[in-house]
N, C-alpha and C positions, 0 to 999 in steps of 0.2 A: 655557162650562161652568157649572156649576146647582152644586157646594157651597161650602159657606160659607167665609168665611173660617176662618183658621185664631191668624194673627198680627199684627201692625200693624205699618206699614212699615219700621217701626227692625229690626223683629225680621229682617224679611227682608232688609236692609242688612248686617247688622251677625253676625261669626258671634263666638261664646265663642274666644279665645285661651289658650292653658295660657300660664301664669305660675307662680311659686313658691311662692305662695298654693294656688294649685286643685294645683299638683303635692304640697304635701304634706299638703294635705286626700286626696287621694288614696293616698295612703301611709299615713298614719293610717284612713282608711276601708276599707283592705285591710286593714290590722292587726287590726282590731278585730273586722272580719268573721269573718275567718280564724279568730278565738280562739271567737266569737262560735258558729259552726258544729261546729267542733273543737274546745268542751271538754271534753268528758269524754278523749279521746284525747291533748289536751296536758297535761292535771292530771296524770293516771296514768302517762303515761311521764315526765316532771319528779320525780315524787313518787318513782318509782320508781329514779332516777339518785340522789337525792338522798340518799333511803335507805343505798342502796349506796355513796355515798361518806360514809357518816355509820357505816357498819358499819367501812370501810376504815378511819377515821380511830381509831377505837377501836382494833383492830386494830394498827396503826401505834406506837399510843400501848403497847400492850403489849409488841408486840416492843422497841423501846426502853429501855423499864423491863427488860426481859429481858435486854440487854445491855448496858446496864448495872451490871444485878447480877454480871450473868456475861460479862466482854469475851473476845471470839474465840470465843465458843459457838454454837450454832445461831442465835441473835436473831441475832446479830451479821452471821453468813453471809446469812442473809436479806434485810437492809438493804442489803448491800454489791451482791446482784443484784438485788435490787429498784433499785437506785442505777443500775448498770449495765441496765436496762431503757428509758433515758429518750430514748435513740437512738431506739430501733425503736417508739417510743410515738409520737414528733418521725415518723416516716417515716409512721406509721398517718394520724395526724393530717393532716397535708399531702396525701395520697391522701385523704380524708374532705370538706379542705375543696375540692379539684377536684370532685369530684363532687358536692358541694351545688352550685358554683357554676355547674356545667353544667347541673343540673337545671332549675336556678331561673330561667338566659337561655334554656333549652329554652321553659319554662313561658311566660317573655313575651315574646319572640319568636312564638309563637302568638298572644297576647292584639295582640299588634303591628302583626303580619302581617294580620289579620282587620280591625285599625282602620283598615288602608291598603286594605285591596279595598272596606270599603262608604265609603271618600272616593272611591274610581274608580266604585263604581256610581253615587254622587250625581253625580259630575261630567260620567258617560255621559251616564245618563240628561235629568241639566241640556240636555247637548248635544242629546242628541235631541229634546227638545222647542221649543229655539232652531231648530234646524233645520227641524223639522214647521213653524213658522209664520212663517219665511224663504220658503222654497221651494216649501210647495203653496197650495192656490188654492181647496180644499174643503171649508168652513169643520162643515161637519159630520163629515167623514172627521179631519177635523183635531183637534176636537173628542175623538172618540173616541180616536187614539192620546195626545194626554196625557190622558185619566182613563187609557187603561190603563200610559202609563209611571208613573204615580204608582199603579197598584195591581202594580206589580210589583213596586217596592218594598216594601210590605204582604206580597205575598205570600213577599218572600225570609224577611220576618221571621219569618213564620209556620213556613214549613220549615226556620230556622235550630233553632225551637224544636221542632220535629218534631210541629206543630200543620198545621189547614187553615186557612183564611178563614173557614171555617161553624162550626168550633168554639167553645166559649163565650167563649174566650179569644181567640180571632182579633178581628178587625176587620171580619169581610164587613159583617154588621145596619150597623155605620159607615157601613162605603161606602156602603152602598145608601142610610144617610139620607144621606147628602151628594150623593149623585148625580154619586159615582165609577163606581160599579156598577147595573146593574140587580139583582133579583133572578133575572129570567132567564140573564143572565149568570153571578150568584153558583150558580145552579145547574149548570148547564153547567160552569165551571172545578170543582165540587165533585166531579159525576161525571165527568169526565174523567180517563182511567188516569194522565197526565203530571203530573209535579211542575207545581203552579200557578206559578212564576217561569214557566217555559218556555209552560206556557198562553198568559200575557201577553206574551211575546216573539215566539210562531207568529202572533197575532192583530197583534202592531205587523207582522209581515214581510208578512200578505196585506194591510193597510190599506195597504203602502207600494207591494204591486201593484196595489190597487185606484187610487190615482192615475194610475198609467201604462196601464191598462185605462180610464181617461176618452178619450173621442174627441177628436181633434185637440188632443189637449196640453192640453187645458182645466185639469189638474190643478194646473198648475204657475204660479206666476206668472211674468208677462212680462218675458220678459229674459233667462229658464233656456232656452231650448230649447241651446245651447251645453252645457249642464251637467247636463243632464237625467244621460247616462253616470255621469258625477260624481257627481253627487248618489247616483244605487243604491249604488255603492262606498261613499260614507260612511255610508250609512245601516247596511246592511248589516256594514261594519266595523264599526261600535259597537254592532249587535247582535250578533254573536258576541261583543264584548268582553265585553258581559252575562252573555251564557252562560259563559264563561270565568269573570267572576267569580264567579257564584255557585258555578258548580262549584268553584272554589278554597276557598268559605266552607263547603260542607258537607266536603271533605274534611277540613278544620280540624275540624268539629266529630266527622266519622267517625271519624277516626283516634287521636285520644288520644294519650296517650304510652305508650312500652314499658311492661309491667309488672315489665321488670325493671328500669328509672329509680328506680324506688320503692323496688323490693325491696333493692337495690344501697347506697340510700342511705340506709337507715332500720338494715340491718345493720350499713355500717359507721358509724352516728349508735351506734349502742347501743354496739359493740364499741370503739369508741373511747371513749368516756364508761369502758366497764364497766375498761379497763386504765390510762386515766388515772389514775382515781381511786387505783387502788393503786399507783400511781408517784407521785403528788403530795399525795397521805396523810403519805408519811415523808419530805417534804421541808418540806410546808408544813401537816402533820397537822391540825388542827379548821378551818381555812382553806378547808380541801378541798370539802365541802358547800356551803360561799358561793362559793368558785368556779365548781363543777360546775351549780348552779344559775343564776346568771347566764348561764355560755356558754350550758347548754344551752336556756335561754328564748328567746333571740336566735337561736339553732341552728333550735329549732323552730318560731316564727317564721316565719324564711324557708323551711321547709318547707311550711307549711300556705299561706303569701302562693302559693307557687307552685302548690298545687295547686286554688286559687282561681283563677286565672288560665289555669288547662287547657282550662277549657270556656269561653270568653271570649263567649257567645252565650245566656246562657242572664238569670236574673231576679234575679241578686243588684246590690249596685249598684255592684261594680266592673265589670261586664262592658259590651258596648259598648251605647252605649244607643241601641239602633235604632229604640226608639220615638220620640227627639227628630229624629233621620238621617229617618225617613220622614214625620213632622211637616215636618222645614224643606224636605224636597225638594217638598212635596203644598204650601209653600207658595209657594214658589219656582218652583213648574209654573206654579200661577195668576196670579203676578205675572207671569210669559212670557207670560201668555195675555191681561194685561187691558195689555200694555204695546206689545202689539203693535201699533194704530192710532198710537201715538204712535212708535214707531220709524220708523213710514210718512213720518209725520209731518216729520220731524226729516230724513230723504232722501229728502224730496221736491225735485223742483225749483225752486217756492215759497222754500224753507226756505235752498236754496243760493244764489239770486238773492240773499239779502243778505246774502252772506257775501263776495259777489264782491274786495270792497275792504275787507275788513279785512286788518289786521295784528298778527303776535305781537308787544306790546308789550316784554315780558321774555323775554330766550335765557338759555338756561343752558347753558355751554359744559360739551362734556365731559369725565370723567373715567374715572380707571380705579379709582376705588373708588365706592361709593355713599356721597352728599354726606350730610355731618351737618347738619341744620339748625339744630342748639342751634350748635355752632362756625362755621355761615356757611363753611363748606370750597367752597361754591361758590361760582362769578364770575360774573359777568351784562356779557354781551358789550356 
C-alpha cells in the first residue's frame, strides 16, 4: 500500500480509555454546548418562568395582607385552596420528572447505541483485513481489499453526514493523495446509484471471488486448501455484518425521536413551573423566583444535553468522532499490512526450531476472580 503514514507506533498500540477526568470533560462539554446553541431558547423560557413566579409572589404577598386585614374573607378562602393544591402539584411534578427522564435515556441511548455499532465496524473491518493477509496469496488483490476496507469506513462517515466522498467536505482529494483511491475509482463510486459503504463492500465481495477464480488455488496460501469453504463463510459473514451495521447507523440518524417526546415534555416543563409557582408563592412567597429559577436551569439543561445527543453523527464535539474511528482504523489497516512478513516470520519453522526446549519459567495458578497485582492475590506454583 502507497499512503502515508497516519500515526506513530504508540498511537497504534495504545487506544484513549474514558476515565472520570475525560467523563466529566464530557459533561461539561455537552453542557456548555448545549447552552452554547440554545440560547436564545433557554434565556426566554428561564426569563419567562421567572417572571411568572415573581408576578405570583406579589400576588401571594397581597392576598396575605388581605387576610389578614380581613380573616375568613375571600384572601383567606384563597390560600386555604391554593394550600390544598400542593397534592396534585406533587402528582404533576412526579409525571414531569418521568418524562424528562425518559426523554433524556431515549436521547443517549441513541448517542450510545451508534458508539457501539462503529466499535463493531472497526473491529469488522480490523478483522477483515487480518484475515485478507492470513489467507490469500495476491499481494496485489490483497492490496486492493485493505485500501478499500479503510475507504469504507470514510465512506460510512460521509453518508452518516448525508455528504459523498467528492464533496468538499468528504475525504475523496485525501484518498487519492494517499493512494487509498484512485481517481478513477473516486469517480466510479461518485456515479454510482448505491450508497458508497455498499460500493466498498460489492467490490471487497468480487476481490474475495476473484481469489477463488485464480487457477489451482493459487490464491490462497499453503496450507488453506482444507479451509478454503471456511474461509468464504467468514469473509462473507463479516460483510453482511458491515452492511448491517451501517444500516443500523443510518437508521439512528433517519429516525429521530417522536415529535411528540418534545412536545409532551416541554408542555408539561412549562405547566408544571406555571402551577408550582402559585402553590409555592404562598408557602415560601419572594423565595419562589430563586427557586423556580434554579430547578428550572438544571430542568432545561437536561433538555437541551439531550437534544444534543439526538443526532449523535453529525459535527459538534459531543457527537461520535468518526474522524479519529477512521483515522485509527486507516492506521491500524497499514500496521496489518507492514506486520505481515514479520508475523510469517515469527511462524515459521525457523522461528519454532528454538523454541523446542524452552520452559514457562513462572505459572500462575488459577483463579476465579481476576488477580490484583498491587495485593499479589496470585500464587506462583
Amino acid at each position: 500500500m502507497t499512503y502515508s503514514m497516519r500515526f506513530t507506533k504508540s498511537h497504534r498500540k495504545l487506544a484513549d480509555v474514558d476515565d472520570e477526568e475525560g467523563k466529566a470533560q464530557f459533561f461539561l462539554l455537552l453542557l456548555f454546548q448545549s447552552i452554547e446553541d440554545s440560547a436564545g431558547f433557554f434565556v426566554s423560557t428561564i426569563l419567562f418562568l421567572v417572571v411568572w413566579s415573581i408576578l405570583c409572589s406579589f400576588g401571594a404577598m397581597e392576598l396575605r395582607s388581605s387576610a389578614a386585614a380581613n380573616p375568613g374573607g375571600v384572601a383567606e378562602l384563597w390560600l386555604d385552596d391554593i394550600e390544598e393544591c400542593k397534592t396534585a402539584v406533587s402528582i404533576i411534578g412526579t409525571l414531569f420528572v418521568f418524562t424528562l427522564i425518559f426523554r433524556f435515556n431515549a436521547c443517549y441511548d441513541r448517542w450510545w447505541e451508534a458508539r457501539i455499532f462503529w466499535g463493531d465496524i472497526i473491529s469488522k473491518s480490523l478483522d477483515l483485513g487480518i484475515m485478507n493477509r492470513r489467507w490469500f496469496d495476491d499481494a496485489e488483490l490483497q492490496n486492493q481489499m485493505s485500501r478499500f476496507i479503510v475507504v469504507y469506513s470514510y465512506a460510512c462517515k460521509a453518508l452518516l453526514r448525508g455528504q459523498s466522498l467528492t464533496h468538499e467536505e468528504g475525504d475523496g482529494s485525501a484518498l487519492v493523495e494517499r493512494g487509498l483511491l484512485s481517481q478513477q475509482e473516486l469517480d466510479l463510486m461518485d456515479s454510482s446509484p448505491s450508497w458508497q459503504p455498499f460500493f466498498c463492500l460489492e467490490v471487497i465481495r468480487a476481490i474475495v471471488v476473484q481469489f477463488y477464480g485464480i487457477p489451482d488455488m493459487k490464491g490462497f496460501k499453503p496450507g488453506t486448501g482444507k479451509l478454503q469453504a471456511q474461509i468464504f463463510r467468514n469473509f462473507d459473514n463479516n460483510i453482511k455484518d458491515l452492511v448491517t451495521l451501517i444500516g443500523n447507523c443510518v437508521r439512528i440518524r433517519a429516525s429521530g425521536l417522536p415529535a411528540s417526546y418534545d412536545a409532551i415534555t416541554m408542555t408539561s416543563f412549562i405547566a408544571f413551573f406555571l402551577l408550582a409557582s402559585v402553590v409555592w408563592s404562598t408557602a415560601i412567597g419572594w423565595m419562589t423566583p430563586i427557586v423556580v429559577f434554579c430547578a428550572s436551569v438544571i430542568i432545561m439543561f437536561l433538555i437541551l444535553m439531550g437534544t444534543k445527543l439526538v443526532d449523535p453523527f453529525g459535527l459538534d464535539k459531543v457527537d461520535i468522532p468518526m474522524e479519529c474511528f477512521c483515522a485509527t482504523l486507516e492506521a491500524q489497516m497499514q500496521a496489518i499490512d507492514e506486520r505481515n512478513d514479520v508475523i510469517s516470520e515469527v511462524t515459521s519453522a525457523t522461528a519454532r526450531s528454538g523454541l523446542k526446549n524452552r520452559r514457562v519459567l513462572v505459572k500462575r495458578q488459577a483463579t476465579f476472580h481476576i488477580p490484583n497485582e498491587q495485593k499479589k492475590s496470585f500464587k506462583l506454583a
